[in-house]
mmCIF file as Biopython writes it, N, C-alpha, C and O atoms, coordinates in Angstrom:
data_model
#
loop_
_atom_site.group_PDB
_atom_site.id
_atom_site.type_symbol
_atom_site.label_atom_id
_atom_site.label_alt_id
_atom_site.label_comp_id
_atom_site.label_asym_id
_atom_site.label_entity_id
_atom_site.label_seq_id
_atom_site.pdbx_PDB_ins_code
_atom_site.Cartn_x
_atom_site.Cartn_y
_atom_site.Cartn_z
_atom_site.occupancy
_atom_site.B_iso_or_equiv
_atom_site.auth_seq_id
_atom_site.auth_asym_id
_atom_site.pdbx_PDB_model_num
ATOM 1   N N  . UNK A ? 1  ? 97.009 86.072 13.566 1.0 0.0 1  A 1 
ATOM 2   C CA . UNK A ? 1  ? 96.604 86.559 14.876 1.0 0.0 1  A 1 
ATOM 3   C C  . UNK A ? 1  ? 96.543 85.381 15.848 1.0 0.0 1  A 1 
ATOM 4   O O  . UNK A ? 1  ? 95.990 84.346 15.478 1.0 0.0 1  A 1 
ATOM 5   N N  . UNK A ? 2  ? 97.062 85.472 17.031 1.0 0.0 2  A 1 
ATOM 6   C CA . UNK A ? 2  ? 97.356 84.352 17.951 1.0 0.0 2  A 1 
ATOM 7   C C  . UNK A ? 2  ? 96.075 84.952 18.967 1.0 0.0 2  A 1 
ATOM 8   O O  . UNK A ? 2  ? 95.603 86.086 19.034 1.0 0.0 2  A 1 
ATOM 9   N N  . UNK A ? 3  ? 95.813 84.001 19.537 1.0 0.0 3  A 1 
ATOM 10  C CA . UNK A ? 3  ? 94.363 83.956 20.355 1.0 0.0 3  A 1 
ATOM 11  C C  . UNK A ? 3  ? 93.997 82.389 20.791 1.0 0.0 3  A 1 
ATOM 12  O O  . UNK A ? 3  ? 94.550 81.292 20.861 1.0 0.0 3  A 1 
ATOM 13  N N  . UNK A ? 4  ? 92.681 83.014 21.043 1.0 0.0 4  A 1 
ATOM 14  C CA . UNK A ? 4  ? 91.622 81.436 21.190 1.0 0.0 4  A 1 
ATOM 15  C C  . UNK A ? 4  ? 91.310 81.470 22.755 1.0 0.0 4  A 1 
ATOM 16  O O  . UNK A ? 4  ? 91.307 82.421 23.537 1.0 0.0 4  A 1 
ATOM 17  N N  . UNK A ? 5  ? 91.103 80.398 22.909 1.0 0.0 5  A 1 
ATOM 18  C CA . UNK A ? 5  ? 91.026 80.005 24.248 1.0 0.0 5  A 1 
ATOM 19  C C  . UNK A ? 5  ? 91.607 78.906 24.764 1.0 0.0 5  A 1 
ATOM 20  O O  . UNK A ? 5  ? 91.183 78.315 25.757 1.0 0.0 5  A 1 
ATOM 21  N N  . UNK A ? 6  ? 92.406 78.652 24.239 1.0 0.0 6  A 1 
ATOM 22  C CA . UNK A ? 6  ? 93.038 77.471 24.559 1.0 0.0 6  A 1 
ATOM 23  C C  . UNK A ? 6  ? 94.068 77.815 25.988 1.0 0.0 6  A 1 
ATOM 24  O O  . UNK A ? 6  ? 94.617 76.922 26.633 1.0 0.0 6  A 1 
ATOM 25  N N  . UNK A ? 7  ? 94.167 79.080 26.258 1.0 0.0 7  A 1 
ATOM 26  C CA . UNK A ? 7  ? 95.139 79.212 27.424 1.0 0.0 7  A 1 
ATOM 27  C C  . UNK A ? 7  ? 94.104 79.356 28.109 1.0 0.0 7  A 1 
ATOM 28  O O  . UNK A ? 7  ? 94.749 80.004 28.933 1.0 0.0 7  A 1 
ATOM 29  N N  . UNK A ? 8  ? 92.964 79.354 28.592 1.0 0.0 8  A 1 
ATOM 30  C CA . UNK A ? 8  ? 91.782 79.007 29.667 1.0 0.0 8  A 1 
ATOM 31  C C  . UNK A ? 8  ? 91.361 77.572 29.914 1.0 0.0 8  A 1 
ATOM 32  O O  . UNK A ? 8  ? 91.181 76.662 29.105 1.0 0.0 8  A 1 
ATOM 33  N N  . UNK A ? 9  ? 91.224 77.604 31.551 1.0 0.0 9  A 1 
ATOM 34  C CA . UNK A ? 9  ? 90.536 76.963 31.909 1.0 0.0 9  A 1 
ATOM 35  C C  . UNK A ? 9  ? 91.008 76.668 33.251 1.0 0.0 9  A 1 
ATOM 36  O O  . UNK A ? 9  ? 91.155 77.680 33.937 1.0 0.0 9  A 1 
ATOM 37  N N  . UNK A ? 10 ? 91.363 75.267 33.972 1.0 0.0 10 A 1 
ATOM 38  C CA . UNK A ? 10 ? 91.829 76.234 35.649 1.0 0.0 10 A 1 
ATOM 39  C C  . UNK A ? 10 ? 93.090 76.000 35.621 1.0 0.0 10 A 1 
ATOM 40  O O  . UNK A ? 10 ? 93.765 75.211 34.961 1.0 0.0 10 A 1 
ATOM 41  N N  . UNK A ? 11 ? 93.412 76.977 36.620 1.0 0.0 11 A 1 
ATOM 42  C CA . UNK A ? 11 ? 94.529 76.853 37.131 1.0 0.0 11 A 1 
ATOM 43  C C  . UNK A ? 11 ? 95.082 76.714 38.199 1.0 0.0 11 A 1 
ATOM 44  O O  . UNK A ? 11 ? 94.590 76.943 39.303 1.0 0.0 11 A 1 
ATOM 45  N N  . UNK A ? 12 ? 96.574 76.175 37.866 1.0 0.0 12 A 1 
ATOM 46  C CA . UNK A ? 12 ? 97.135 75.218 38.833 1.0 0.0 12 A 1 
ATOM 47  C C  . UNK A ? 12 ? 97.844 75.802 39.838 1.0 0.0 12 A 1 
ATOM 48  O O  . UNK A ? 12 ? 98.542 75.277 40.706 1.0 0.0 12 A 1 
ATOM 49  N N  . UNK A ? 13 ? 97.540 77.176 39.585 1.0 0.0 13 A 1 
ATOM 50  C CA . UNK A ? 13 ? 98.149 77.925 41.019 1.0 0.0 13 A 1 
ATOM 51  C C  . UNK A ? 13 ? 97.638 77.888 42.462 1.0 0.0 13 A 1 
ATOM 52  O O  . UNK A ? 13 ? 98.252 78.032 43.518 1.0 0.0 13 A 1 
ATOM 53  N N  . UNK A ? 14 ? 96.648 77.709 42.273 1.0 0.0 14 A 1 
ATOM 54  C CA . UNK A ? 14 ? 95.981 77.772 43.448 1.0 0.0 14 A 1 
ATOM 55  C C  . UNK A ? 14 ? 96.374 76.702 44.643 1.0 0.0 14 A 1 
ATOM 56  O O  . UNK A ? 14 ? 96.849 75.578 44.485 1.0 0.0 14 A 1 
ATOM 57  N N  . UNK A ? 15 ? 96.010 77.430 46.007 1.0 0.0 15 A 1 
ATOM 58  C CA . UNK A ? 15 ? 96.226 76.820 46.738 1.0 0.0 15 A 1 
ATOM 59  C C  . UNK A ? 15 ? 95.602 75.412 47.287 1.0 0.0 15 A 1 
ATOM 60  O O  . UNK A ? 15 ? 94.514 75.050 46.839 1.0 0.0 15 A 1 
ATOM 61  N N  . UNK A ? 16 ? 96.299 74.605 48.274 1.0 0.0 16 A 1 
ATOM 62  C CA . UNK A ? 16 ? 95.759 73.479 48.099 1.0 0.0 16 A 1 
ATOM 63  C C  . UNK A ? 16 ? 94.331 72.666 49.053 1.0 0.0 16 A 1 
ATOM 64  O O  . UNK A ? 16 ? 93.806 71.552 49.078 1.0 0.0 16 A 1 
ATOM 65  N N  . UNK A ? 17 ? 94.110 74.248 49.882 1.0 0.0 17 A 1 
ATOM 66  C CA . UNK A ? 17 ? 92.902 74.321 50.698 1.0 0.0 17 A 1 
ATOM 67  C C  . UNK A ? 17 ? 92.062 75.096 50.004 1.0 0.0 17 A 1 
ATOM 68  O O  . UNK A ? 17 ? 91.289 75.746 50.709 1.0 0.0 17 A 1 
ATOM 69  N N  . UNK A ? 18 ? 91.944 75.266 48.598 1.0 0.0 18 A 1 
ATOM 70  C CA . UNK A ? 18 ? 91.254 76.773 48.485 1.0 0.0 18 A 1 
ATOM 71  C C  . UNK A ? 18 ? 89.621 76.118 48.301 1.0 0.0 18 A 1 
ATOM 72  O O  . UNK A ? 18 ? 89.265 75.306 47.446 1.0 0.0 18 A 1 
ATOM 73  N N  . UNK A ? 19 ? 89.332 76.333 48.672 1.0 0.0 19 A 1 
ATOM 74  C CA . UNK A ? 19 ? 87.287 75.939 47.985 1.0 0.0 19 A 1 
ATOM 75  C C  . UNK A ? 19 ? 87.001 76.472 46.744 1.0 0.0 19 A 1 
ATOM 76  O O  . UNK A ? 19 ? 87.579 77.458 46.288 1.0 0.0 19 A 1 
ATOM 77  N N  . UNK A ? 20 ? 85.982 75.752 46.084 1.0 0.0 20 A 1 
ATOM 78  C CA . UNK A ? 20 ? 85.608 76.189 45.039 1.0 0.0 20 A 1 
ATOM 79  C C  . UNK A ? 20 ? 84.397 75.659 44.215 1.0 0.0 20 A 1 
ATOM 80  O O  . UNK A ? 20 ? 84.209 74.461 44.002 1.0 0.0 20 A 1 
ATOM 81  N N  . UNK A ? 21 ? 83.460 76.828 43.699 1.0 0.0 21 A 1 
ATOM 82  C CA . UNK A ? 21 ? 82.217 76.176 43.356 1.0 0.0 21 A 1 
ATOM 83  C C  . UNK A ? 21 ? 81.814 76.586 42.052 1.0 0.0 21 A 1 
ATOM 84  O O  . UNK A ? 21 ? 82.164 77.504 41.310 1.0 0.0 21 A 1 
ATOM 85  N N  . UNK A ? 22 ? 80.989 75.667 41.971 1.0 0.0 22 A 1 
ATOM 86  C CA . UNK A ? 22 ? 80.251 75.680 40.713 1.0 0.0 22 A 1 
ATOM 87  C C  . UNK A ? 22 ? 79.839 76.792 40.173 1.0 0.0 22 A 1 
ATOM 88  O O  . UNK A ? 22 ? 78.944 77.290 40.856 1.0 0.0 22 A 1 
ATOM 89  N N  . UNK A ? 23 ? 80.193 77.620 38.907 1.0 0.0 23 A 1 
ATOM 90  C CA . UNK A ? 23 ? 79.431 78.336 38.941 1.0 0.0 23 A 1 
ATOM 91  C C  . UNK A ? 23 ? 78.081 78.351 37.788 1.0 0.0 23 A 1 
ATOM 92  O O  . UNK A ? 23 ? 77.650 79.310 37.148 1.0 0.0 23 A 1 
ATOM 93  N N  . UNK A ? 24 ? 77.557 76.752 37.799 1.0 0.0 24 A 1 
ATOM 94  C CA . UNK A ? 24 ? 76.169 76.710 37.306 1.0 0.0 24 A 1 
ATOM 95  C C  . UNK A ? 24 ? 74.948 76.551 38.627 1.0 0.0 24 A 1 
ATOM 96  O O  . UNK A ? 24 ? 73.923 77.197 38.844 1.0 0.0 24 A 1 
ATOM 97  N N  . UNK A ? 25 ? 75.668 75.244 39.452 1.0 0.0 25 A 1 
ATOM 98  C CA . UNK A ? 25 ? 74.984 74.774 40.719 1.0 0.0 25 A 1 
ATOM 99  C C  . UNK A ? 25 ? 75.274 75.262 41.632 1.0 0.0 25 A 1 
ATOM 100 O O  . UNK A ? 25 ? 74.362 75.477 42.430 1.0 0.0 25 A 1 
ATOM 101 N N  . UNK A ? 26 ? 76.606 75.674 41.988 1.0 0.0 26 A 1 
ATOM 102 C CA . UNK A ? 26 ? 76.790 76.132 43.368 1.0 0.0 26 A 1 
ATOM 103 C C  . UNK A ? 26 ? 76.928 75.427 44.250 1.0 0.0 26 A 1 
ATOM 104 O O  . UNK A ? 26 ? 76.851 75.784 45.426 1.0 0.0 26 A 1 
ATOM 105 N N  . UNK A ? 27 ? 77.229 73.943 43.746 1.0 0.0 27 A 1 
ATOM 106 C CA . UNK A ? 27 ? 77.928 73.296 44.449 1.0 0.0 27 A 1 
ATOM 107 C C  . UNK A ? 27 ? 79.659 73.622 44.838 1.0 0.0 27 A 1 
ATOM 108 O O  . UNK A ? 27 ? 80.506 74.308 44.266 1.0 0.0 27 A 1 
ATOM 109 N N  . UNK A ? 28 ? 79.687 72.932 45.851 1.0 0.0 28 A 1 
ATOM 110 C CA . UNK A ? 28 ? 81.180 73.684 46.359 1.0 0.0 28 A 1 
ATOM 111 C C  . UNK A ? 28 ? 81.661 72.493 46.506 1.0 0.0 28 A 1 
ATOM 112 O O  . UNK A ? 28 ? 80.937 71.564 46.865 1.0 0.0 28 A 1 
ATOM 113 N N  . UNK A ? 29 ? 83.404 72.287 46.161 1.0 0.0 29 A 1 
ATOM 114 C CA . UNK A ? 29 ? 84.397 70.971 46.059 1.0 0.0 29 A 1 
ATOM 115 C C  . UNK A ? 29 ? 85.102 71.796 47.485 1.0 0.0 29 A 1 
ATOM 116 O O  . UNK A ? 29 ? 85.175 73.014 47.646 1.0 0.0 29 A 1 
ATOM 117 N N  . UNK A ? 30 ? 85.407 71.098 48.089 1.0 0.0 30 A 1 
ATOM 118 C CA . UNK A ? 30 ? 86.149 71.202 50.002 1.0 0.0 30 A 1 
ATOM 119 C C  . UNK A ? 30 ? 87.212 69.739 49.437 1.0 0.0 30 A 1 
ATOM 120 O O  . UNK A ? 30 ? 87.065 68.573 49.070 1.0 0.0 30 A 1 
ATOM 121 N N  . UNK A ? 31 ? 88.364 70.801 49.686 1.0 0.0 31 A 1 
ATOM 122 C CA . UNK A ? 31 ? 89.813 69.586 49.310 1.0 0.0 31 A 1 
ATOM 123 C C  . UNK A ? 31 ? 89.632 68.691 50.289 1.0 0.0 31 A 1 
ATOM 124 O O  . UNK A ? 31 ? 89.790 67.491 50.066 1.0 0.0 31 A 1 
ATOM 125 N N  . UNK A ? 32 ? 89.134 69.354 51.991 1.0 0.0 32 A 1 
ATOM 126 C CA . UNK A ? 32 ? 89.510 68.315 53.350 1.0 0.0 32 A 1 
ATOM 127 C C  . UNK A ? 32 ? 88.355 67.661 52.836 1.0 0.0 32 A 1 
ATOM 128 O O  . UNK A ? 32 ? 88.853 66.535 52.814 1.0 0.0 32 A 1 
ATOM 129 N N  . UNK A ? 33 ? 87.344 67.509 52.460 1.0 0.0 33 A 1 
ATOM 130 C CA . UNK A ? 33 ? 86.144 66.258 51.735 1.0 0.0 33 A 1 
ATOM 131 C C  . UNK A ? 33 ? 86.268 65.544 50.588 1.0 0.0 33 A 1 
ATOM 132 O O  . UNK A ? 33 ? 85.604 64.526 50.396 1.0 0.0 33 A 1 
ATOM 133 N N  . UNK A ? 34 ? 87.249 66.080 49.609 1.0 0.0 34 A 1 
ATOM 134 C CA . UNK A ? 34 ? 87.111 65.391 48.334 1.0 0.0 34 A 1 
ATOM 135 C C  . UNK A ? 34 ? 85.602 65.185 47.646 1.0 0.0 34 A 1 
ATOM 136 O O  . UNK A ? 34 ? 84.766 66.072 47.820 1.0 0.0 34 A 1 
ATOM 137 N N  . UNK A ? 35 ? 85.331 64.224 47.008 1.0 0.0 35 A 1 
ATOM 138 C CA . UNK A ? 35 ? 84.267 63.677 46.515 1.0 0.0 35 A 1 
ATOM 139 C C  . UNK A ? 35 ? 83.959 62.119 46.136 1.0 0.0 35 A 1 
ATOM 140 O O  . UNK A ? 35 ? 84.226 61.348 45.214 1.0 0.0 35 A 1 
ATOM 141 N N  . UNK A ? 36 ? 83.450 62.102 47.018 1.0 0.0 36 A 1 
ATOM 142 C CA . UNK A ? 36 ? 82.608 60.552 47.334 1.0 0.0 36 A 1 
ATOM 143 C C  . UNK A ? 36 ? 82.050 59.830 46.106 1.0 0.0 36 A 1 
ATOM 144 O O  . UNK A ? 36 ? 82.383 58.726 45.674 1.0 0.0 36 A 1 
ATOM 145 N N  . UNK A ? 37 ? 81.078 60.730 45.604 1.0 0.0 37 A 1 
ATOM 146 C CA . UNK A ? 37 ? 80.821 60.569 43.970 1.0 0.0 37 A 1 
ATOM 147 C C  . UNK A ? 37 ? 81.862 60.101 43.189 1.0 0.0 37 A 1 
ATOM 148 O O  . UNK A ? 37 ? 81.840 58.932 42.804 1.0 0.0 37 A 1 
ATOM 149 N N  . UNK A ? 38 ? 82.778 60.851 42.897 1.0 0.0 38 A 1 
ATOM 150 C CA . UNK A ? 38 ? 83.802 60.185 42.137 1.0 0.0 38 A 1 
ATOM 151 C C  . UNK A ? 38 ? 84.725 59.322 42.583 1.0 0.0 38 A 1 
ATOM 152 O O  . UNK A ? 38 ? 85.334 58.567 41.825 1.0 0.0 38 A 1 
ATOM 153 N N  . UNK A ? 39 ? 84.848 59.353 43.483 1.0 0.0 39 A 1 
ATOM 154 C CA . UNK A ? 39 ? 85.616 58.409 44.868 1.0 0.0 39 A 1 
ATOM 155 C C  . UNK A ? 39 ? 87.142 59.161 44.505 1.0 0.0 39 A 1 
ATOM 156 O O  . UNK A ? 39 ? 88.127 58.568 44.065 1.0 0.0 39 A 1 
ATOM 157 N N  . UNK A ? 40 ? 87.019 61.008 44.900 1.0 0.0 40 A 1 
ATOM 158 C CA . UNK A ? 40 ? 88.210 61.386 44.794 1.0 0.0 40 A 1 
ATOM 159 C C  . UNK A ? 40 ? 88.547 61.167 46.484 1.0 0.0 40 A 1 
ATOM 160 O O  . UNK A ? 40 ? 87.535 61.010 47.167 1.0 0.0 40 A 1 
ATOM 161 N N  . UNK A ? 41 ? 89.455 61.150 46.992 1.0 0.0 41 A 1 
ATOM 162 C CA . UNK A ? 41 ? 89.789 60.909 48.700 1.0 0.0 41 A 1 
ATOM 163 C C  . UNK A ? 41 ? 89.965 62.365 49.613 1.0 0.0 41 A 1 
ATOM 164 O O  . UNK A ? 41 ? 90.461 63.447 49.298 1.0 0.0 41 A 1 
ATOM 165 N N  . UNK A ? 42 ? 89.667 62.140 50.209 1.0 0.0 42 A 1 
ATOM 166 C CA . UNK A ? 42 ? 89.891 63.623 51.516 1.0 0.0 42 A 1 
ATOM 167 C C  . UNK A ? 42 ? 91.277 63.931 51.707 1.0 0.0 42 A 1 
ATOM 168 O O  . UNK A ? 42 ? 92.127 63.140 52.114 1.0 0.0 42 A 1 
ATOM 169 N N  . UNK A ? 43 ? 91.520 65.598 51.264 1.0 0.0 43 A 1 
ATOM 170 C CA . UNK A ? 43 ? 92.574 65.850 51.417 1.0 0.0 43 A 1 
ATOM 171 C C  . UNK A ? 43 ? 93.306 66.156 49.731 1.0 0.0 43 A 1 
ATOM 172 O O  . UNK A ? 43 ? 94.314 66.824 49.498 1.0 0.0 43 A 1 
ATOM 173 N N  . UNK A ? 44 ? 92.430 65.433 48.735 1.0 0.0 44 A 1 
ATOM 174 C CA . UNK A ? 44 ? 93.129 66.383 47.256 1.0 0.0 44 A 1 
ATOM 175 C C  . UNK A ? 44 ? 92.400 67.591 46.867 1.0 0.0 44 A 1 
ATOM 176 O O  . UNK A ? 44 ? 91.217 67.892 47.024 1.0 0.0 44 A 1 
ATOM 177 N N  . UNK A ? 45 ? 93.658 68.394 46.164 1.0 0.0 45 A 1 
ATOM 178 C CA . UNK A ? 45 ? 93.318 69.552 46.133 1.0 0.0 45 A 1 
ATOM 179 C C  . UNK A ? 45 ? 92.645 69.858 44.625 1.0 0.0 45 A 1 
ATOM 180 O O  . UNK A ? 45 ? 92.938 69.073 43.723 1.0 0.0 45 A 1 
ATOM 181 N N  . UNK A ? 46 ? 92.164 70.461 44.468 1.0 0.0 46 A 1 
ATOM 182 C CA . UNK A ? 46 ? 91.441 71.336 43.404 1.0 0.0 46 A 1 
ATOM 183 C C  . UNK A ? 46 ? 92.204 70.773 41.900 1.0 0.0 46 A 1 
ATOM 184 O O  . UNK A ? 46 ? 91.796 69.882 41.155 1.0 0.0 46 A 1 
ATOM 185 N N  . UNK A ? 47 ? 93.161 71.434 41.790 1.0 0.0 47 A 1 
ATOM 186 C CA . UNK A ? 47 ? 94.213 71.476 40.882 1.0 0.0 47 A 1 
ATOM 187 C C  . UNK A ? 47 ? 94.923 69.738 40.565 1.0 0.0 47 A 1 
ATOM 188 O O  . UNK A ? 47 ? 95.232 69.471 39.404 1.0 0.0 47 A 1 
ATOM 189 N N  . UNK A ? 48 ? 95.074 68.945 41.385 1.0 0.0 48 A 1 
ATOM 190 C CA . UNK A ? 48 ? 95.179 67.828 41.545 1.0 0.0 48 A 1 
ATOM 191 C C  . UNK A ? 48 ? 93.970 67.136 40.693 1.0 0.0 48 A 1 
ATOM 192 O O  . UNK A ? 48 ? 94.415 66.319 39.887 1.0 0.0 48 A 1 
ATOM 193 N N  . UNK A ? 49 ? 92.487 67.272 40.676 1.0 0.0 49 A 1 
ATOM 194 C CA . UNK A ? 49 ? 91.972 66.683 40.237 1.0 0.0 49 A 1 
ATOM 195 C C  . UNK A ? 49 ? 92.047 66.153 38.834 1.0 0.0 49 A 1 
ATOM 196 O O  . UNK A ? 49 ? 92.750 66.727 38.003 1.0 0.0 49 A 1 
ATOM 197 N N  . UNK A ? 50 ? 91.409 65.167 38.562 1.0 0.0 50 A 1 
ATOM 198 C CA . UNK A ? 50 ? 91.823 64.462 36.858 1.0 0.0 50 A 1 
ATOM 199 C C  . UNK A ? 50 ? 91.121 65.115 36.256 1.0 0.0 50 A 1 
ATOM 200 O O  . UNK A ? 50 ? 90.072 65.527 36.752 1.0 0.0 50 A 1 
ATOM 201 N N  . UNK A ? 51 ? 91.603 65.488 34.634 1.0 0.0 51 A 1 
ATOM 202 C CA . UNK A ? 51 ? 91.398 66.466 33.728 1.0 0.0 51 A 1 
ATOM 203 C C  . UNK A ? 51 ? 89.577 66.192 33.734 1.0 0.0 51 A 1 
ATOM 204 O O  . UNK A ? 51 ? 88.804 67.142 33.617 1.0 0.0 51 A 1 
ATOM 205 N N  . UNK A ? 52 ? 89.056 64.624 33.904 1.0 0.0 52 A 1 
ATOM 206 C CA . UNK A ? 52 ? 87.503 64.889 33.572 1.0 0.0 52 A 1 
ATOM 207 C C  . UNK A ? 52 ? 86.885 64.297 34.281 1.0 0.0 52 A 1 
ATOM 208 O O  . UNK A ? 52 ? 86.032 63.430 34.091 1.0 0.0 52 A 1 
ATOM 209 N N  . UNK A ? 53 ? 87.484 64.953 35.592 1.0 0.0 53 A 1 
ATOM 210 C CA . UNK A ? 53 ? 86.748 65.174 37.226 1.0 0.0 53 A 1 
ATOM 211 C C  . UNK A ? 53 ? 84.907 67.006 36.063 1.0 0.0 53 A 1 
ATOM 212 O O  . UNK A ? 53 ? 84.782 67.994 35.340 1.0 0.0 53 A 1 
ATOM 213 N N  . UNK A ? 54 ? 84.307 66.122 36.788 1.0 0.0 54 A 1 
ATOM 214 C CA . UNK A ? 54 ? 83.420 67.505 36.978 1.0 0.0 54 A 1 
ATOM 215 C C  . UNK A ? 54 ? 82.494 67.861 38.064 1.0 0.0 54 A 1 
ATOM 216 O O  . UNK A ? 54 ? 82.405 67.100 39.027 1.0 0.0 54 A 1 
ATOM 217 N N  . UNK A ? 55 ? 82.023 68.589 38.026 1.0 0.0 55 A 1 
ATOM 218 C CA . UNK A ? 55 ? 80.742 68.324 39.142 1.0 0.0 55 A 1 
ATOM 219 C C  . UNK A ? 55 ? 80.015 67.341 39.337 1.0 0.0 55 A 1 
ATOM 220 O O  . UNK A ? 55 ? 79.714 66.674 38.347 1.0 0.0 55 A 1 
ATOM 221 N N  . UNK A ? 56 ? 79.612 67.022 40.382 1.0 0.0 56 A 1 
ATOM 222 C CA . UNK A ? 56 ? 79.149 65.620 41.083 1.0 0.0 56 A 1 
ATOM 223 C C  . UNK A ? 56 ? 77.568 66.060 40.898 1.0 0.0 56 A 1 
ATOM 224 O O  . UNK A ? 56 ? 76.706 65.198 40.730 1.0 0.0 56 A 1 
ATOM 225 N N  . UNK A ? 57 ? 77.316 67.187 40.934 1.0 0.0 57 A 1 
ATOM 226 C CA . UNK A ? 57 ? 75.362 67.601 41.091 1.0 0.0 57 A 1 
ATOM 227 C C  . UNK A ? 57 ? 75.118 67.733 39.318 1.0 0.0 57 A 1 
ATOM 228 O O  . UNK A ? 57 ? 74.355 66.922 38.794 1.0 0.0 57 A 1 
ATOM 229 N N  . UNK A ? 58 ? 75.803 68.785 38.464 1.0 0.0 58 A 1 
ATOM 230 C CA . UNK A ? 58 ? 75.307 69.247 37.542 1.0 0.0 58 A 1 
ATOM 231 C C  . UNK A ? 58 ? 75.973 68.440 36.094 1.0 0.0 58 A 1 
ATOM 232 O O  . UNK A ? 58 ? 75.543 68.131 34.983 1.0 0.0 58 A 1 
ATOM 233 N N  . UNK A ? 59 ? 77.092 68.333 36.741 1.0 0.0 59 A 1 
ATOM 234 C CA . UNK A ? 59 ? 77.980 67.446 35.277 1.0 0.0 59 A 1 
ATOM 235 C C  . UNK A ? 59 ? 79.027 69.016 34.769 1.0 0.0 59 A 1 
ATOM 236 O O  . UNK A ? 59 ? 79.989 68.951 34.004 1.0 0.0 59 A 1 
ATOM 237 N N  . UNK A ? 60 ? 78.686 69.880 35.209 1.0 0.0 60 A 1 
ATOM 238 C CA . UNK A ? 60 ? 80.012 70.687 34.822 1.0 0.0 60 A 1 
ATOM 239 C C  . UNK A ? 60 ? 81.217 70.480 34.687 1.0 0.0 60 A 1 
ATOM 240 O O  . UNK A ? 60 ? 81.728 69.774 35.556 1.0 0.0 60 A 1 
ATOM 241 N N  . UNK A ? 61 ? 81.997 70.936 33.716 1.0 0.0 61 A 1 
ATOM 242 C CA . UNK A ? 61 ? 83.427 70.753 33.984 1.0 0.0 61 A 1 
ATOM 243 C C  . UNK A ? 61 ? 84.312 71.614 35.264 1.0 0.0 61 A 1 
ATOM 244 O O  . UNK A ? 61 ? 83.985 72.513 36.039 1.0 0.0 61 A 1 
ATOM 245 N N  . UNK A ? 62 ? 85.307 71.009 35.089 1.0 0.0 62 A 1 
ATOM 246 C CA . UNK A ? 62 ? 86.085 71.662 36.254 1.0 0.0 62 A 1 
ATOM 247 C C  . UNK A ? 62 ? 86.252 73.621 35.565 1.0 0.0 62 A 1 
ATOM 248 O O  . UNK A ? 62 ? 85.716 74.691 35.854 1.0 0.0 62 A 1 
ATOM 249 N N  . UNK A ? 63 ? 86.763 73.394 35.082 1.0 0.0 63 A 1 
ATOM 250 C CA . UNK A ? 63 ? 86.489 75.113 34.219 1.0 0.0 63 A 1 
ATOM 251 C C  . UNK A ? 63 ? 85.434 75.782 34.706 1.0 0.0 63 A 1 
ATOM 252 O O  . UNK A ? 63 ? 85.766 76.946 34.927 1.0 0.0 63 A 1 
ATOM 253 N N  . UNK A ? 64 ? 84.104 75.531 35.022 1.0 0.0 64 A 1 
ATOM 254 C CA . UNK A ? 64 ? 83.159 76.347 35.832 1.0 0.0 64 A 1 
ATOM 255 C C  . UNK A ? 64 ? 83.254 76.556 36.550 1.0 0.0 64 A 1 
ATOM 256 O O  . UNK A ? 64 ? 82.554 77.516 36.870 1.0 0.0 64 A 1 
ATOM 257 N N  . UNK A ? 65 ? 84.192 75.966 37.680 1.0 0.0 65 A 1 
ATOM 258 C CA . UNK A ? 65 ? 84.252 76.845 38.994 1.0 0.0 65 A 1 
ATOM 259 C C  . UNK A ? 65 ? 85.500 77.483 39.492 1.0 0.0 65 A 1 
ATOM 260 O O  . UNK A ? 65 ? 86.715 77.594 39.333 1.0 0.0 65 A 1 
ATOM 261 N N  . UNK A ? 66 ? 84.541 77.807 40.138 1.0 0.0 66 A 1 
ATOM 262 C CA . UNK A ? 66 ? 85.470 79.657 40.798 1.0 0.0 66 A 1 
ATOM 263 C C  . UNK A ? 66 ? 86.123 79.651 42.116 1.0 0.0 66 A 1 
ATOM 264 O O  . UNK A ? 66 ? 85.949 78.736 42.921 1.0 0.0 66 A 1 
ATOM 265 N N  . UNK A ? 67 ? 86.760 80.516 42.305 1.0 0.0 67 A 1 
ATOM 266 C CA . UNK A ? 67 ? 87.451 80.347 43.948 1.0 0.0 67 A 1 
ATOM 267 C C  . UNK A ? 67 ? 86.498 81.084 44.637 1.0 0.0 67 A 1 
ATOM 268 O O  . UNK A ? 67 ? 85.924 82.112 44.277 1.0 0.0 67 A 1 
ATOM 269 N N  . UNK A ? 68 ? 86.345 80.181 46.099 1.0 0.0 68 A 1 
ATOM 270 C CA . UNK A ? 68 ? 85.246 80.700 46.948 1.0 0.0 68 A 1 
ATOM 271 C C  . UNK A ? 68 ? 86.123 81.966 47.941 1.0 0.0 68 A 1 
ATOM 272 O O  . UNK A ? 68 ? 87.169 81.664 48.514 1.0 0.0 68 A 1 
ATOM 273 N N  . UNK A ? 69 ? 85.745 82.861 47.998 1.0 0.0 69 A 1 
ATOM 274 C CA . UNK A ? 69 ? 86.574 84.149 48.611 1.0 0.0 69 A 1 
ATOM 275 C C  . UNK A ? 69 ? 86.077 83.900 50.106 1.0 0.0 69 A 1 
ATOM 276 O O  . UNK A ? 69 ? 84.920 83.635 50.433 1.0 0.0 69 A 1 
ATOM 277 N N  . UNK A ? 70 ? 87.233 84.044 50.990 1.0 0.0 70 A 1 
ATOM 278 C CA . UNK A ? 70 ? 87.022 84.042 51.926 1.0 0.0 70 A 1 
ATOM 279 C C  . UNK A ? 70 ? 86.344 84.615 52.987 1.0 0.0 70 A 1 
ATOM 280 O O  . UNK A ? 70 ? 86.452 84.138 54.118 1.0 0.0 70 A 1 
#
C-alpha cells in the first residue's frame, strides 16, 4: 500500500505575493517584508524560502502555514 505523508508539506505553487500564516501563532510571513529574524530580504516569496526557514515567533515549520485568503 503506497501512502504516508511524504507528498505533504508546502507548496510551490503558490503565488509570489501570497501571505501566509502560522497556523500555531498567527504570525503572518508578507513576501514585500521578508524576515528580518532570519535575515530573509524584502521581496522573497513563500515558496522560495530555505527548506529550514520557520517561524520567527513560535519555531514552526514552514508546513504550518496556510494561505491568508483575501
Amino acid at each position: 500500500m503506497s501512502g504516508g505523508f511524504e507528498n505533504f508539506g508546502v507548496r510551490s505553487d503558490l503565488a509570489d505575493d501570497m501571505l501566509l500564516e502560522c497556523g500555531i501563532c498567527w504570525t503572518r510571513y508578507d513576501p514585500a517584508e521578508g524576515d528580518g529574524v532570519a535575515q530573509i530580504p524584502p521581496g522573497t516569496p513563500f515558496a522560495a524560502l530555505p527548506d529550514d526557514w520557520h517561524c520567527p515567533n513560535c519555531d514552526a515549520p514552514k508546513a504550518k502555514f496556510m494561505v491568508v485568503e483575501p
